[in-house]
C-alpha positions as CSV (number, residue, x, y, z in Angstrom):
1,X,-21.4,-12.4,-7.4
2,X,-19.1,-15.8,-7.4
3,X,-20.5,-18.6,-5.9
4,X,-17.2,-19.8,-4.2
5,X,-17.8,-23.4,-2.8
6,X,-15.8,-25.9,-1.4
7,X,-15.7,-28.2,-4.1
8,X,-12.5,-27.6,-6.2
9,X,-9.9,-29.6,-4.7
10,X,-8.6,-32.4,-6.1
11,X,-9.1,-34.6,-3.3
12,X,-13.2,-34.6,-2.5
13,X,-13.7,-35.2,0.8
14,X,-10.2,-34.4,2.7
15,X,-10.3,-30.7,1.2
16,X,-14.0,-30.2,2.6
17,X,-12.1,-30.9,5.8
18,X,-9.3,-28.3,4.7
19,X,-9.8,-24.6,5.2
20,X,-5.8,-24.3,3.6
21,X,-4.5,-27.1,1.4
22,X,-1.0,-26.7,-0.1
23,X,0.2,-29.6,-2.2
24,X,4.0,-29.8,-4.0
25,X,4.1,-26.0,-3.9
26,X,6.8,-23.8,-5.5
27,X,7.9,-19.9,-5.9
28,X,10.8,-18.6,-7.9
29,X,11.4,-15.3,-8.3
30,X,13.4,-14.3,-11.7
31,X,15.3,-11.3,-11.0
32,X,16.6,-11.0,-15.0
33,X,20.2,-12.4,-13.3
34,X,19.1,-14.9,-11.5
35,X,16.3,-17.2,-10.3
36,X,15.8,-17.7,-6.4
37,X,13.9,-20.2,-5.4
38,X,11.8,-18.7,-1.8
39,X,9.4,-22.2,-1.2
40,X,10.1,-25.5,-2.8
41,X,7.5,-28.8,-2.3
42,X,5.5,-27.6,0.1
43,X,2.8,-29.7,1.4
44,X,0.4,-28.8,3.8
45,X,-2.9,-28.5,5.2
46,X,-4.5,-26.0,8.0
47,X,-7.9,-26.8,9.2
48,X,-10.4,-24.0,10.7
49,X,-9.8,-23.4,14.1
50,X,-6.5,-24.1,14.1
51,X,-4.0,-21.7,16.0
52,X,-0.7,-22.1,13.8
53,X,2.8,-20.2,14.1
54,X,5.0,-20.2,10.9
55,X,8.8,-20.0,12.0
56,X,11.9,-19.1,10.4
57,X,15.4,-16.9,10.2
58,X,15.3,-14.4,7.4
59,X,14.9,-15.7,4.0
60,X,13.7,-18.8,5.1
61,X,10.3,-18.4,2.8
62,X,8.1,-17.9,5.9
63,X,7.2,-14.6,4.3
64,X,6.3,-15.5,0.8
65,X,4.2,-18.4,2.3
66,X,2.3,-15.8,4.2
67,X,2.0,-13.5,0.8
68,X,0.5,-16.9,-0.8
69,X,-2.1,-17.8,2.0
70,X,-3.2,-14.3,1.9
71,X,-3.6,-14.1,-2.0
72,X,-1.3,-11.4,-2.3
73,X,0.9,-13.9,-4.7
74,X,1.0,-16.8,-6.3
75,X,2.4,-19.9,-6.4
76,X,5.2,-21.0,-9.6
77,X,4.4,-24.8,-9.0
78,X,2.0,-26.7,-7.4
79,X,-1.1,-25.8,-5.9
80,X,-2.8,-23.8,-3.3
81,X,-6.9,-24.8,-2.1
82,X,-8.3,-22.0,0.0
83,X,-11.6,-23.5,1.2
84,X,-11.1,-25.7,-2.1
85,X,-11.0,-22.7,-4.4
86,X,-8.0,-23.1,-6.1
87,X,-6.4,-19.5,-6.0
88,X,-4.0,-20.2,-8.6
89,X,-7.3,-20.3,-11.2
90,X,-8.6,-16.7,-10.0
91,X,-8.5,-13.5,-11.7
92,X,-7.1,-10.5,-10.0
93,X,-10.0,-9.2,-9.5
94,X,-11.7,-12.3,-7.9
95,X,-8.5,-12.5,-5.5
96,X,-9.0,-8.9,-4.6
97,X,-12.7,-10.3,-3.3
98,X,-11.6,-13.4,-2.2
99,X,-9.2,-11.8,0.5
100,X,-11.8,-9.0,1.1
101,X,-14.1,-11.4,2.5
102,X,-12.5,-14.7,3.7
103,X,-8.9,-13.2,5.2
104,X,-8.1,-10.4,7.7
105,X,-4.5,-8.8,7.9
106,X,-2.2,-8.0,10.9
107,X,0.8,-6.2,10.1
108,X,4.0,-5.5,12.4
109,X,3.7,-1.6,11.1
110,X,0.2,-1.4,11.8
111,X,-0.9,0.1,8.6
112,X,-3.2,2.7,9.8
113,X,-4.4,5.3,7.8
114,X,-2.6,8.2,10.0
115,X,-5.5,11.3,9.1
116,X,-8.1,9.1,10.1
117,X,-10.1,8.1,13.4
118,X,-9.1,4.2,14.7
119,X,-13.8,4.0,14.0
120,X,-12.7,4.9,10.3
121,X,-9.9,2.7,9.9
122,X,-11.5,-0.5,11.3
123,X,-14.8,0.3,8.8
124,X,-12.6,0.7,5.8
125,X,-12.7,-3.2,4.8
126,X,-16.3,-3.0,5.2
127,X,-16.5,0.6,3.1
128,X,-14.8,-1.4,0.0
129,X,-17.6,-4.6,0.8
130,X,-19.9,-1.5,-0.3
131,X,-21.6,-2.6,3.6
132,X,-24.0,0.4,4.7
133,X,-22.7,2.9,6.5
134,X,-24.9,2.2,9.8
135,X,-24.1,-1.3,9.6
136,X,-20.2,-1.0,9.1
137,X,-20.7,1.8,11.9
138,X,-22.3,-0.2,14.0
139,X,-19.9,-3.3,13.7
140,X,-16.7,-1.0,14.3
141,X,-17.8,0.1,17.0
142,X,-18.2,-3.1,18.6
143,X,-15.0,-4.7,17.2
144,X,-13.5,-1.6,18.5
145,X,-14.9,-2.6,22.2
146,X,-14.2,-6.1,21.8
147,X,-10.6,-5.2,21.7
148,X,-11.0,-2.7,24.6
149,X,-10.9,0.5,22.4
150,X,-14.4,1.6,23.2
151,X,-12.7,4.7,24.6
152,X,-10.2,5.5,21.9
153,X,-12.8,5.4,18.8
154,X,-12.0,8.8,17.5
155,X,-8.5,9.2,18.3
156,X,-6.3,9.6,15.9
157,X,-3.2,6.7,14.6
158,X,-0.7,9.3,16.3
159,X,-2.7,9.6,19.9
160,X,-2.8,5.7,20.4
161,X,0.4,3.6,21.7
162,X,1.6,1.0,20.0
163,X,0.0,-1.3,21.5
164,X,-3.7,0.3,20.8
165,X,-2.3,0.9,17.1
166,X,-2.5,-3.2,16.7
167,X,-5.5,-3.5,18.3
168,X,-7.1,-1.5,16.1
169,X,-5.4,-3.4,13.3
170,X,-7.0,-6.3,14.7
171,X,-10.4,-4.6,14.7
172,X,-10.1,-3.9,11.5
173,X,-8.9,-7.3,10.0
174,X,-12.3,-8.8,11.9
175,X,-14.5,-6.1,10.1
176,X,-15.7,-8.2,7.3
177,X,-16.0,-11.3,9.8
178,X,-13.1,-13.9,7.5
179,X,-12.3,-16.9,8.7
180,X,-8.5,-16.8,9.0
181,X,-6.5,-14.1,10.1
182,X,-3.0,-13.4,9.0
183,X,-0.7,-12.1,11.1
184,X,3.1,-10.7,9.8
185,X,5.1,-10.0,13.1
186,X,2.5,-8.7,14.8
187,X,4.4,-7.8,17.8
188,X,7.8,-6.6,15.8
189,X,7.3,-3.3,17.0
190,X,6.0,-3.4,20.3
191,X,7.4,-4.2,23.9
192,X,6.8,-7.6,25.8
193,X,3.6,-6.2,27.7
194,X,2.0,-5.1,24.7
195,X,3.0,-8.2,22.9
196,X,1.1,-10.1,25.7
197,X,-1.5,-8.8,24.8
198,X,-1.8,-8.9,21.8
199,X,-1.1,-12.5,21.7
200,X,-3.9,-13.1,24.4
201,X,-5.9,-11.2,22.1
202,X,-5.3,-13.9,19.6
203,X,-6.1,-16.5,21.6
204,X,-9.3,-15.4,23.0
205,X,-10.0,-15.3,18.8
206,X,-8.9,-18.4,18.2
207,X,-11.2,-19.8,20.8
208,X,-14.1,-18.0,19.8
209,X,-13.4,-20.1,15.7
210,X,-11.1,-17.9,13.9
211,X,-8.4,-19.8,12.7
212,X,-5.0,-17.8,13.0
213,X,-1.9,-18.0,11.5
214,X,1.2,-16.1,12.6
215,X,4.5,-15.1,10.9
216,X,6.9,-15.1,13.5
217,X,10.5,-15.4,14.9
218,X,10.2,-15.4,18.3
219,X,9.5,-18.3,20.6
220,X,7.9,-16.6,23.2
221,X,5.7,-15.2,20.3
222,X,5.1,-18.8,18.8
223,X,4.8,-20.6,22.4
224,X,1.3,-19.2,22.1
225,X,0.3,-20.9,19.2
226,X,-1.3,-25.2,19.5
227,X,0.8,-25.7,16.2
228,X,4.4,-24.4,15.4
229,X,5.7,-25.2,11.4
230,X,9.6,-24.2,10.7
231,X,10.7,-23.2,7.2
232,X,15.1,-23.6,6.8
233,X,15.8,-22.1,2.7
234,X,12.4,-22.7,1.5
235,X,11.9,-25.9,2.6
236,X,9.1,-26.9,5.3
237,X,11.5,-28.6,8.2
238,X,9.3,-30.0,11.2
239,X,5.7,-29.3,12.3
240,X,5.0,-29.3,15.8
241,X,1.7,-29.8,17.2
242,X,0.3,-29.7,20.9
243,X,3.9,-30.4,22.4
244,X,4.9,-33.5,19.8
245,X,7.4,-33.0,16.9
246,X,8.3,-34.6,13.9
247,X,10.7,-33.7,10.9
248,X,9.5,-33.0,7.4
249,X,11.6,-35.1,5.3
């Protein structure tokens, strides 16, 4: 088992305080024709606890930054600190752990498996932790409860609205307990009282110590969030934090 501590970043004692730190970061995809540059010189730190929206119009890079945080790719240039392990150092393998057990995904499609109970789907994560069956049993269960399934456990993908769909979603990304959870349009496909809800759901999260970070379009979506960062053609614009704003130069 790797012993990931927090004690890769270059800068000592500001990336202990870091959960994310992003310094000078770049992606360009090579498509053979061309090259197109999605992030450029990105700089920037999220701390645990934080509630943070990530804004933009399409092709703005808001989506590859979310593919980065959540190890899914990796950065051209620069670098990326997650809990000062720098990701850009890891093997496939150990970034297949590392967002096994340290990030939780919330998708605007849901990603259910559709032949299987919403009990199965939220222990999967845990199944692939190789946790024991009781014990992932026992914790889907009350995930599934704490998101106010407890009567839906053994319905199926195509007997839940949408708006159970992402709350089992939600269960699931909680099932190995990671500190940050990702969220991709989480309410993309869902009406505004469902949205709600979901959003609350985040909060409620967020207060309990999860630090959450959502991909997202909307205002009304990101008016939820204590921290809302803009992305215009790869390029990180303003950052707004508990009502103040300032430009990115």
């Amino acid at each position: 088992m790797n012993d990931w501590t927090d004690t890769e970043g270059r800068n000592g004692q500001e990336d202990r305080q870091a959960l994310i730190r992003i310094e000078n970061m770049g992606k360009t995809y090579d498509t053979g024709a061309v090259q197109v540059a999605a992030l450029k010189e990105v700089d920037l730190i999220i701390r645990q606890g934080e509630f943070v929206a990530v804004m933009g119009q399409s092709g703005s890079g808001k989506s590859t930054l979310m593919n980065i945080l959540g190890c899914l790719d990796r950065p051209t240039s620069g670098k990326y600190y997650l809990e000062g392990i720098d990701i850009g150092s890891r093997s496939s393998d150990e970034l297949s752990l590392i967002r096994n057990k340290k990030i939780g995904f919330v998708f605007q499609s849901f990603n259910l498996i559709p032949r299987t109970s919403a009990l199965k789907n939220v222990e999967l994560p845990m199944t692939y932790a190789r946790i024991p069956f009781h014990e992932r049993h026992r914790r889907a269960m009350e995930l599934l409860q704490k998101v106010d399934l407890g009567d839906r456990m053994e319905h199926m993908p195509n007997e839940l609205s949408g708006g159970q769909k992402q709350r089992v979603a939600v269960a699931r990304a909680l099932a190995n307990d990671p500190p940050i959870l990702l969220a991709d349009e989480p309410t993309g496909n869902l009406d505004s009282t469902s949205s709600g809800e979901i959003m609350r759901l985040f909060t409620a999260l967020n207060a309990e110590g999860v630090t959450v970070i959502v991909v997202t379009h909307e205002n009304e979506i990101a008016a939820f969030a204590r921290r809302v960062i803009r992305f215009r053609d790869g390029k990180m614009i303003s950052d707004e934090t508990g009502g103040g704003h300032y430009a990115v130069d």
